[in-house]
MIKEDREN-48354 format. One line per 2 residues: their letters; for each residue x, y, z of C-alpha. Coordinates in Angstrom, 1 decimal. Layout:
residues N
A> X,Y,Z; ...;
***
This chain:
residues 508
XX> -28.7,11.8,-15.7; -28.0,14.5,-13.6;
XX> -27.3,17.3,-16.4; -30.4,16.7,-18.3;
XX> -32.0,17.4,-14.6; -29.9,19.9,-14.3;
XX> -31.9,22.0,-16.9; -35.2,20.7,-16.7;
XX> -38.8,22.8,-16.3; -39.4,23.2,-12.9;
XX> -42.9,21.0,-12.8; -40.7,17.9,-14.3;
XX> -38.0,18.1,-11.6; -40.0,15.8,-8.6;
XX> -40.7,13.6,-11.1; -37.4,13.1,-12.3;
XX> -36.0,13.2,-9.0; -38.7,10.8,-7.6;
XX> -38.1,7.9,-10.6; -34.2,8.4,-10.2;
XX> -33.6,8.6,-6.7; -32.9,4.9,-5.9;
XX> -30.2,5.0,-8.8; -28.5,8.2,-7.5;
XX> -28.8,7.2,-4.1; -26.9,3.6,-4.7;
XX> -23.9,4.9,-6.7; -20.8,3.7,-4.7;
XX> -19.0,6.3,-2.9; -15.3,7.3,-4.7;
XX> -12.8,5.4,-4.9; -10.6,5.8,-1.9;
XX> -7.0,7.2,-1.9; -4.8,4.5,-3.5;
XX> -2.7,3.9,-0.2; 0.5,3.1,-1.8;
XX> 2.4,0.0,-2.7; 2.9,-2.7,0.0;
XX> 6.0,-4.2,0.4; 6.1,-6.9,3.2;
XX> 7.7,-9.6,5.1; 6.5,-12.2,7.5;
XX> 8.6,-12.3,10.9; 7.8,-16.0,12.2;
XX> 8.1,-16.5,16.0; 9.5,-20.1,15.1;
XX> 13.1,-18.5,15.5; 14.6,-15.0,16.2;
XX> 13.3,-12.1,14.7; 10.8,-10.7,17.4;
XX> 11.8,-12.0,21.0; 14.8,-9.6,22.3;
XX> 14.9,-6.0,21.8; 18.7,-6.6,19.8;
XX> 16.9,-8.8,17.3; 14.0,-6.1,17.1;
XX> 16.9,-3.4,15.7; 17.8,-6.3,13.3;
XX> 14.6,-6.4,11.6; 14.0,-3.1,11.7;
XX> 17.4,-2.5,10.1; 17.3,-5.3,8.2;
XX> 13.7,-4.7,6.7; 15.1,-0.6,6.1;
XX> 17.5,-1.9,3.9; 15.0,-3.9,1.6;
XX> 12.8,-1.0,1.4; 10.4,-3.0,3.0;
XX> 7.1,-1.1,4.6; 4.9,-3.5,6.3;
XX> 6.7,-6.4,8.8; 3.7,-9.2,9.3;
XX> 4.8,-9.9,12.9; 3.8,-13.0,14.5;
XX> 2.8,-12.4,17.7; 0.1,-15.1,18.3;
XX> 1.8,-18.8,18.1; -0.4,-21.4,19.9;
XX> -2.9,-19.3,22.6; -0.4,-16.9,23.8;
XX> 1.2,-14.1,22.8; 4.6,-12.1,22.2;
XX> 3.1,-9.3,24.2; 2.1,-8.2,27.8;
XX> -1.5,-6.6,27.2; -3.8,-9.7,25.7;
XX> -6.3,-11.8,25.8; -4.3,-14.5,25.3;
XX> -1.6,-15.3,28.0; 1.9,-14.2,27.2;
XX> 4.4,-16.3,26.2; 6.3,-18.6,28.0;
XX> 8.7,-18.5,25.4; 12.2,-18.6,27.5;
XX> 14.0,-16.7,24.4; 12.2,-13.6,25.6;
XX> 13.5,-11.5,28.2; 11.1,-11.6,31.8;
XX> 8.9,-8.0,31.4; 10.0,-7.4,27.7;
XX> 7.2,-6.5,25.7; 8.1,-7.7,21.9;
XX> 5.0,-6.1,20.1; 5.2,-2.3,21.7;
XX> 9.3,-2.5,21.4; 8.6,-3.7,17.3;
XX> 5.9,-1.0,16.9; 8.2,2.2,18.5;
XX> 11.3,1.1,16.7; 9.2,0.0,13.1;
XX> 7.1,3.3,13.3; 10.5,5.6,13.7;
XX> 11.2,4.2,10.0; 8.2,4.8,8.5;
XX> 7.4,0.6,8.6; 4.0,-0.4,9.4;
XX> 3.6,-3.3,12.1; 0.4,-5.6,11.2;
XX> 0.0,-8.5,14.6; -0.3,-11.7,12.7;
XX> -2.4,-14.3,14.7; -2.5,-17.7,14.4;
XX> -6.3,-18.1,14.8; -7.4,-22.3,15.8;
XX> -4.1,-23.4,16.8; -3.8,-23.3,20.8;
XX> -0.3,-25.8,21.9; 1.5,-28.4,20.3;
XX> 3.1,-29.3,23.1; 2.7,-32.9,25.6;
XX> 3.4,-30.5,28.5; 0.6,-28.0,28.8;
XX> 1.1,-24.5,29.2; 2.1,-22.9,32.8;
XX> -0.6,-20.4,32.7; -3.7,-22.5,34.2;
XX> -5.8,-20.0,32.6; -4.6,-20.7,28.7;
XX> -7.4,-22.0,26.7; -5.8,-25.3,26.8;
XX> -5.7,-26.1,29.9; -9.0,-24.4,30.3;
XX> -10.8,-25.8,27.2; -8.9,-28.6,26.3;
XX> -8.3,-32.6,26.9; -9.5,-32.2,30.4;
XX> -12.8,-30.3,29.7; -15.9,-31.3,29.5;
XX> -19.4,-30.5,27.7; -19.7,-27.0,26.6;
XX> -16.6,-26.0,28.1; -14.7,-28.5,26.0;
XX> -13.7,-26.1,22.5; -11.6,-28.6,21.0;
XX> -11.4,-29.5,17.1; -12.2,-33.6,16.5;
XX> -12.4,-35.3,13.5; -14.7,-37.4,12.6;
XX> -12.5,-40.4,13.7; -12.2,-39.4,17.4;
XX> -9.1,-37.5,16.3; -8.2,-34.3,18.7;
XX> -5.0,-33.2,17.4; -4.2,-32.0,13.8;
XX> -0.7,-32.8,13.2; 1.6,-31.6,16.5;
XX> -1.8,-29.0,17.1; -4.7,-28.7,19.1;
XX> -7.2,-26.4,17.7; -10.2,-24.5,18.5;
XX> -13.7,-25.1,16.8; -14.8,-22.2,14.9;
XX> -18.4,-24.0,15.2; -18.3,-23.7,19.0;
XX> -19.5,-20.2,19.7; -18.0,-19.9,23.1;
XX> -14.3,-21.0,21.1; -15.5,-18.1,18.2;
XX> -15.7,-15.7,20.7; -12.2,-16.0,22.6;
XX> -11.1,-16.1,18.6; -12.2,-12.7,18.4;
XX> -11.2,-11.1,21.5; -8.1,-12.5,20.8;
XX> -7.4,-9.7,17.9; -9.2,-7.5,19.8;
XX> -7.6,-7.0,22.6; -4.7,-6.5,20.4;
XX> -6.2,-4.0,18.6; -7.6,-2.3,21.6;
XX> -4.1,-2.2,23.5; -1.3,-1.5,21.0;
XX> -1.2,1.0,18.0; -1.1,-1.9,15.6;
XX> -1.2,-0.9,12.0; -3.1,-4.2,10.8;
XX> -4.0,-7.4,12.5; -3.8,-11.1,10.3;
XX> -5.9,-13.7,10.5; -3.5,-17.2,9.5;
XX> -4.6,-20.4,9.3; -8.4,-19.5,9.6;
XX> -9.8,-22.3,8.1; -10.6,-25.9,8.8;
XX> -7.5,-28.1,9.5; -5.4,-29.8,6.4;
XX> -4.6,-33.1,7.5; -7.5,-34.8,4.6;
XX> -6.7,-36.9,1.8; -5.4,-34.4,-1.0;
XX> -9.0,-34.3,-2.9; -11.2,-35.1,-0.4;
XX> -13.2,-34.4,2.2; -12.5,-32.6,5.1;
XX> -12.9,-34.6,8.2; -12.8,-32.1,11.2;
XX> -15.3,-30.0,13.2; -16.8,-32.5,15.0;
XX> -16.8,-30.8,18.6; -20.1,-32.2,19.9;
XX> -21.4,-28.5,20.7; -20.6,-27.6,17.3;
XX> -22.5,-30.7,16.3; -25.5,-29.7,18.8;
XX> -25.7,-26.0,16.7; -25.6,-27.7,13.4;
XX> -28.6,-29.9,14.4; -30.5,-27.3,16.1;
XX> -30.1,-25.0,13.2; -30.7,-27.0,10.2;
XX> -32.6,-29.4,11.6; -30.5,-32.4,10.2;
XX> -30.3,-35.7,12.7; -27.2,-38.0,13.6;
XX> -24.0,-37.3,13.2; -23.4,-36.0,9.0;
XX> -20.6,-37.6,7.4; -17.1,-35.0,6.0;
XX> -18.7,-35.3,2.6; -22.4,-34.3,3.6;
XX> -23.1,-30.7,1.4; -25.1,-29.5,4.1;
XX> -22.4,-29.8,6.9; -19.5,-28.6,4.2;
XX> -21.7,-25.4,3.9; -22.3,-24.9,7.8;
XX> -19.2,-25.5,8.9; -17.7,-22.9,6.1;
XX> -20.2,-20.6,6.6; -18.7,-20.6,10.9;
XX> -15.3,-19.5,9.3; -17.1,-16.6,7.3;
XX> -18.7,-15.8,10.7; -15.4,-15.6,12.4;
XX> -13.7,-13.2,9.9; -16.9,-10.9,9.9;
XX> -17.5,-10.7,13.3; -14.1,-9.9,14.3;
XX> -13.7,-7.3,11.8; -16.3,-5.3,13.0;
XX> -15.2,-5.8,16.4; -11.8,-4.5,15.7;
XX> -13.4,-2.0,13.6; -15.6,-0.7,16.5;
XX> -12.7,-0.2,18.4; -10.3,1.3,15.8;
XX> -11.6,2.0,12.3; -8.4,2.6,11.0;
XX> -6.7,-0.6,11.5; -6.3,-3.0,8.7;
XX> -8.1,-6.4,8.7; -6.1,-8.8,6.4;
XX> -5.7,-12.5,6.5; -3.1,-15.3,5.0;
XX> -5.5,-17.2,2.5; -4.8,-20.5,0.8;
XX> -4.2,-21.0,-2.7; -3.3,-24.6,-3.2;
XX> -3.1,-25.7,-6.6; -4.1,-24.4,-10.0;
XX> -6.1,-20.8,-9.7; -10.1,-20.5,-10.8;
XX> -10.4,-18.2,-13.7; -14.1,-16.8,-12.5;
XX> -16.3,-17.1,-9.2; -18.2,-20.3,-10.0;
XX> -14.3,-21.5,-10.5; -13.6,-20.6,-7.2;
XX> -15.7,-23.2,-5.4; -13.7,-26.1,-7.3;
XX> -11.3,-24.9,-5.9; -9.3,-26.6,-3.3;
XX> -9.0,-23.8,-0.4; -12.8,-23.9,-0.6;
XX> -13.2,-27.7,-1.1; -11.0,-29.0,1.1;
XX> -10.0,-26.5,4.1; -13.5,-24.7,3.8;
XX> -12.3,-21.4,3.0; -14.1,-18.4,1.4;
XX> -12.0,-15.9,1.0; -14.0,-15.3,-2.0;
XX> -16.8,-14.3,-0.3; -14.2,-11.7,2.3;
XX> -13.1,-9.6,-0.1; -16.5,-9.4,-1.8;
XX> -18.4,-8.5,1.2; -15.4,-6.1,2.5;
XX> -14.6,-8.0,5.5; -10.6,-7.6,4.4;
XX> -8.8,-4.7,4.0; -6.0,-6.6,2.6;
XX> -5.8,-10.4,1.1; -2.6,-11.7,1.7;
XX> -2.9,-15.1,-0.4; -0.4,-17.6,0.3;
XX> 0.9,-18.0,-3.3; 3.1,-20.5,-2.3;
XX> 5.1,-21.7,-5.4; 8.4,-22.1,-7.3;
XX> 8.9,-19.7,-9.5; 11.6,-22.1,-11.7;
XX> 9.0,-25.2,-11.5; 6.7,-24.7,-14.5;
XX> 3.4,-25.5,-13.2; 4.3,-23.9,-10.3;
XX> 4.9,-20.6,-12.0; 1.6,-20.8,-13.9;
XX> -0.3,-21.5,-11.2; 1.8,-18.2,-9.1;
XX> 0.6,-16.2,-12.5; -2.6,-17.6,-12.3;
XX> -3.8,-16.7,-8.8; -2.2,-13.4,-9.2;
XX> -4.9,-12.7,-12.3; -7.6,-14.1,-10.1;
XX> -7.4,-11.9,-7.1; -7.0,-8.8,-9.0;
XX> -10.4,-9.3,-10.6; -12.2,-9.5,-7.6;
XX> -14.1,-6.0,-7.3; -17.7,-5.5,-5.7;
XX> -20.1,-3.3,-5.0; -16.8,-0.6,-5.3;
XX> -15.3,-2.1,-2.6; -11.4,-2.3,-3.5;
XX> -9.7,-5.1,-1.0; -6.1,-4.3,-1.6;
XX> -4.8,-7.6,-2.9; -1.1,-8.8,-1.8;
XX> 0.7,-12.2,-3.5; 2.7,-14.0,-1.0;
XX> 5.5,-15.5,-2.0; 7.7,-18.2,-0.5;
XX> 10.8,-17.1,-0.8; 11.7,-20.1,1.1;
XX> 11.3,-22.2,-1.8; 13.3,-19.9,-4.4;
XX> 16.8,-19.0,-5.1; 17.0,-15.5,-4.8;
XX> 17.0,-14.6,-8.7; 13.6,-16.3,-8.6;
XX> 11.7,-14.6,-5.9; 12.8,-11.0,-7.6;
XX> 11.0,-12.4,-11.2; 8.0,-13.1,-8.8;
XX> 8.3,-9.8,-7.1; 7.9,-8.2,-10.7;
XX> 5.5,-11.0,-11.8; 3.2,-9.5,-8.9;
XX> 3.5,-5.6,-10.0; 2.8,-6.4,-13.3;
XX> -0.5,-8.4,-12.3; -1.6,-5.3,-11.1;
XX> -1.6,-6.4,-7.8; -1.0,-3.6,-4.9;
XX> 1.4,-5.5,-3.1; 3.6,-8.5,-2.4;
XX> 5.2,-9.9,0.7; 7.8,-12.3,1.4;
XX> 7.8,-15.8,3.8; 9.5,-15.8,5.4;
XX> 12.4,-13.0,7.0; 13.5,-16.1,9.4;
XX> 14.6,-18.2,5.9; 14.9,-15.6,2.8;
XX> 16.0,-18.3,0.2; 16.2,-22.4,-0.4;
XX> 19.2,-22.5,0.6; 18.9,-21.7,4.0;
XX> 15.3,-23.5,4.0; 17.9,-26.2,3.5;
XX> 20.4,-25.6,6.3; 23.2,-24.6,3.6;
XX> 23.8,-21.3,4.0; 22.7,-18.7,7.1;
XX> 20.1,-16.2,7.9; 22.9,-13.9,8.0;
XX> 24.3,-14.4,5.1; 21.4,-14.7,2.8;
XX> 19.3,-11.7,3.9; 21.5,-8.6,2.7;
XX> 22.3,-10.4,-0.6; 18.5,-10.6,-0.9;
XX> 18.1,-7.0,-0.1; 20.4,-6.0,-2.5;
XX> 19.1,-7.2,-5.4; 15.6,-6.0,-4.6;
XX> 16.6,-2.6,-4.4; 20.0,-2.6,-6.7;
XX> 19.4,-0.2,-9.7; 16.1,-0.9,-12.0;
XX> 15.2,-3.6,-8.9; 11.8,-3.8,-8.0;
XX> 12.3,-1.8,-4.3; 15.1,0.2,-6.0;
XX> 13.5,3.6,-4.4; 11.4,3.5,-1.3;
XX> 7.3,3.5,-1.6; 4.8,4.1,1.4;
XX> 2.0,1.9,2.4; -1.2,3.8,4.5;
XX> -3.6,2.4,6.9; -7.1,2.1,5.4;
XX> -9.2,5.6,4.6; -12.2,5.8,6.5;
XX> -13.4,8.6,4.7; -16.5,6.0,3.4;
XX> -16.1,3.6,5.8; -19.8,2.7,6.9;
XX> -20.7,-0.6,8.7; -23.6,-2.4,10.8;
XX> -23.7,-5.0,13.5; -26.6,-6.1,15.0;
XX> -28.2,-9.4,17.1; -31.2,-11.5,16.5;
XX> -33.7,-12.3,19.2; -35.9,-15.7,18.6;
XX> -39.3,-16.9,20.9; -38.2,-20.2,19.6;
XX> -35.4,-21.8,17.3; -31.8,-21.5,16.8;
XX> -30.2,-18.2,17.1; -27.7,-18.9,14.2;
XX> -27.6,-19.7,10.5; -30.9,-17.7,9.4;
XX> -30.3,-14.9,6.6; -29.9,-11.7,6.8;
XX> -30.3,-9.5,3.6; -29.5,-5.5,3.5;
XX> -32.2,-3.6,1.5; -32.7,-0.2,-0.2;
XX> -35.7,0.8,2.2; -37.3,2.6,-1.4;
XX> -37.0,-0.4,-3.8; -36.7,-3.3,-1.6;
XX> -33.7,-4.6,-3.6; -31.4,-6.9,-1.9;
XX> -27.6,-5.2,-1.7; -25.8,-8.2,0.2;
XX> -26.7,-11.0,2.6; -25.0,-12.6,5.0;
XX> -25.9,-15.2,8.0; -26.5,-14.9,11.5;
XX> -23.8,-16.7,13.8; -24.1,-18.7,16.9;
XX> -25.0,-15.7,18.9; -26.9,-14.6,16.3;
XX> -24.7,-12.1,15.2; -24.3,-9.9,11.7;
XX> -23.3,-7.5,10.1; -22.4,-5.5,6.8;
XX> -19.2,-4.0,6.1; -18.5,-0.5,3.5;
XX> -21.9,0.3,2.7; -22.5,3.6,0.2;
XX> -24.4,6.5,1.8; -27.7,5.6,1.1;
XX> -30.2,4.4,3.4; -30.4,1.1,4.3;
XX> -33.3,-1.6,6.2; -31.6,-5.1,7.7;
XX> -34.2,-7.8,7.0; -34.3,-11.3,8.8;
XX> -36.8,-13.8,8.7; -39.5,-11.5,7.8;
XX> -39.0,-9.2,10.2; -37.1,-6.0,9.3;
XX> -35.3,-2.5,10.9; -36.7,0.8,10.0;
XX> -34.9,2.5,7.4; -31.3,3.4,9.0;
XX> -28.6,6.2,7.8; -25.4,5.1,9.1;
XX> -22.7,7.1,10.5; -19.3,7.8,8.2;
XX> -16.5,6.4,9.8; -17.5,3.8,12.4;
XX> -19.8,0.8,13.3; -22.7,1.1,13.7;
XX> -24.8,-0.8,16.2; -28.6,-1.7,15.6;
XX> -31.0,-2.5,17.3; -31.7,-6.1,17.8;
XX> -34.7,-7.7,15.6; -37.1,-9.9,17.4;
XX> -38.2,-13.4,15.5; -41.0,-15.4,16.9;
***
């Protein structure tokens, strides 16, 4: 449209420009600058890898020689962390030496090889332990068995249940629980120059029958929200739609509001997560809620890497590559996630593969598999147990790891020359956060629908959380208007490159 403009009579031109101006003005931005090709490996804190400094110039050596470029570092285990500057408490992890600080001493020593460092997170699970923590002020002790009312932020099932497996977990659907969630990452963010930050195991606890419902989230403050904002009475059974919905919908809420927190603070640094991909892979969207990470664990990553909340998606693709359903269903998630585009927003997508469950010769056919899906990276679980065989006990760490490495990067191998991975361009970065107000009613779980202020077309929608939060992640350059419950902003033009806050919206 724009050359026939271009060269036509002067007295046409506001017309033209009037009738098209909502089209030009909601082209996406260009594509950003392909960042490279991630290669990655998760460093578990289950074992060594992270916790002396001589074990950080093993991994970084070690993770050299693979040609690896992002190291997936877990530095969040149960409510405390491999670091000195958190949130969280630090560890009181005896393996790691009094004042060490294992995240800065990873992130000098990773950065010197050109290897990114992303702080992995485990994100509801807070101790697993009969002895509680030694720090009076971890959220367990704080928040846990011995709390009561709103300060209690533990997971239930419906059966009275408090601890998932060896865990106790935090509620999502408590807000005060949400919140410490978030600050967790951060405060990570804020204090270390982190390349990424990972969200694992944000979902809903496993621990269901394989099929069914899911049983948990029954923290009675989370249960007080879900009444007050849906208006729904007694106490609604795992199966009930409505509370499948809500409780799903508090996960979404997590993931969005701490990206744009983490975003506020540093717009550079990657938001990714570990997602589930159990089973057989959906073919299309309306697939994807049959689907059993968003059946049975209440996850949406769906719904992430449409609305731009992840910079990467690091599914959990889980399978063995010589098991033949296993390898269909690797082949079939792979195809999945790399037809997931909206609204131009590109969220790089990464399969992650269990080498724990292969032999070696298998997880190189899944590194290829993966490049030739079209996928933008891969990444291996986990550096602590690189094939079966020392999954098994057979063989060692030691032994397995360089033979691994060699045939990744041996002659016509997959990592044979070195590639770079970049942190996310924020050249077309544009976001919102903003806060409800209500005279009366619930703060959370109302819509909230982004507008073209001209047409009054809807560009995405999203819901309010418990503090009646929201916001909108890589918006074009266009105007904008945030609409809630009838009430709406004035037409907003948002800065390039950051967050930007709103003002908050007023209900009755």
């Amino acid at each position: 449209m724009k050359r026939p403009l271009k060269f036509a009579p002067l007295l046409l031109a506001p017309l033209i420009l009037s009738s098209c101006s909502t089209f030009l003005g909601l082209l996406p931005d260009p594509p950003p600058p392909d960042l490279g090709e991630l290669r990655g490996l998760w460093v578990d804190a289950f074992g060594s890898g992270i916790k002396t400094p001589a074990e950080i110039d093993q991994l970084v050596a070690d993770a050299k020689k693979m040609n690896v470029n992002v190291l997936f570092a877990q530095i969040g285990r149960r409510g405390d962390c491999y670091c000195n500057k958190a949130s969280m408490p630090r560890t009181d992890d005896p393996a790691v030496p009094a004042g060490f600080d294992p995240l800065a001493d990873l992130i000098t020593k990773a950065h010197a090889q050109g290897i990114q460092v992303h702080a992995w997170i485990i994100t509801t699970a807070i101790w697993n332990s009969t002895t509680p923590p030694k720090d009076p002020a971890h959220a367990f002790n704080a928040h846990g068995l011995n709390a009561a009312g709103r300060d209690n932020w533990l997971m239930v099932k419906n059966d009275g249940t408090t601890r998932g497996g060896a865990d106790w977990l935090l509620d999502p659907g408590h807000p005060d629980a949400a919140e410490y969630i978030k600050n967790m990452y951060v405060s990570v963010a804020k204090n270390y120059d982190v390349d990424g930050v990972q969200f694992d195991r944000v979902r809903y606890p496993d621990y269901n029958p394989v099929g069914g419902p899911n049983g948990w989230g029954y923290n009675a403050t989370a249960l007080e929200r879900y009444r007050a904002e849906t208006g729904a009475v007694g106490t609604p059974a795992p199966d009930d739609l409505q509370w499948t919905a809500w409780r799903r919908q508090q996960i979404t809420n997590l993931v969005r509001e701490t990206a744009l927190a983490v975003k506020a603070v540093k717009p550079d640094v990657s938001i990714n997560a570990a997602t589930i991909t159990y089973g057989a892979a959906p073919t299309d969207d309306a697939g994807f809620e049959l689907m059993r990470p968003y059946t049975e664990v209440l996850q949406d990553w769906r719904t992430w890497v449409k609305e731009g909340y992840l910079d990467i998606n690091v599914m959990m693709n889980y399978k063995r590559d010589f098991v033949a359903d296993q390898a269909a269903w690797f082949d079939g998630w792979n195809s999945y996630a790399h037809g997931l585009r909206y609204r131009g927003i590109h969220t790089a997508e990464v399969s992650g593969a269990a080498i724990y469950l292969n032999d070696q010769a298998s997880s190189v056919s899944q590194v290829r598999k993966t490049f030739a899906s079209g996928l933008d990276g891969w990444a291996g679980y986990s550096y602590r147990t690189p094939d079966k065989d020392v999954n098994a006990g057979t063989r060692t760490q030691a032994d397995v790891f360089p033979e691994l490495a060699a045939k990744l990067t041996a002659v016509g191998a997959p990592f044979e020359r070195a590639a770079s991975w970049s942190r996310p361009d924020t050249t077309y970065f544009r976001a919102i956060s903003g806060k409800i107000s209500v005279g009366s009613g619930a703060l959370g779980y109302r819509t909230v629908r982004l507008l073209d202020p001209e047409s009054g077309k809807e560009l995405a929608r999203t819901m309010t959380d418990g503090f009646g939060r929201y916001g909108f992640m890589h918006i074009g350059n266009y105007p904008v208007k945030v609409e809630v419950g009838g009430v709406s902003t004035a037409s907003l033009t948002l800065e390039t490159g950051k967050v930007t806050t709103v003002p908050d919206l007023a209900l009755p």
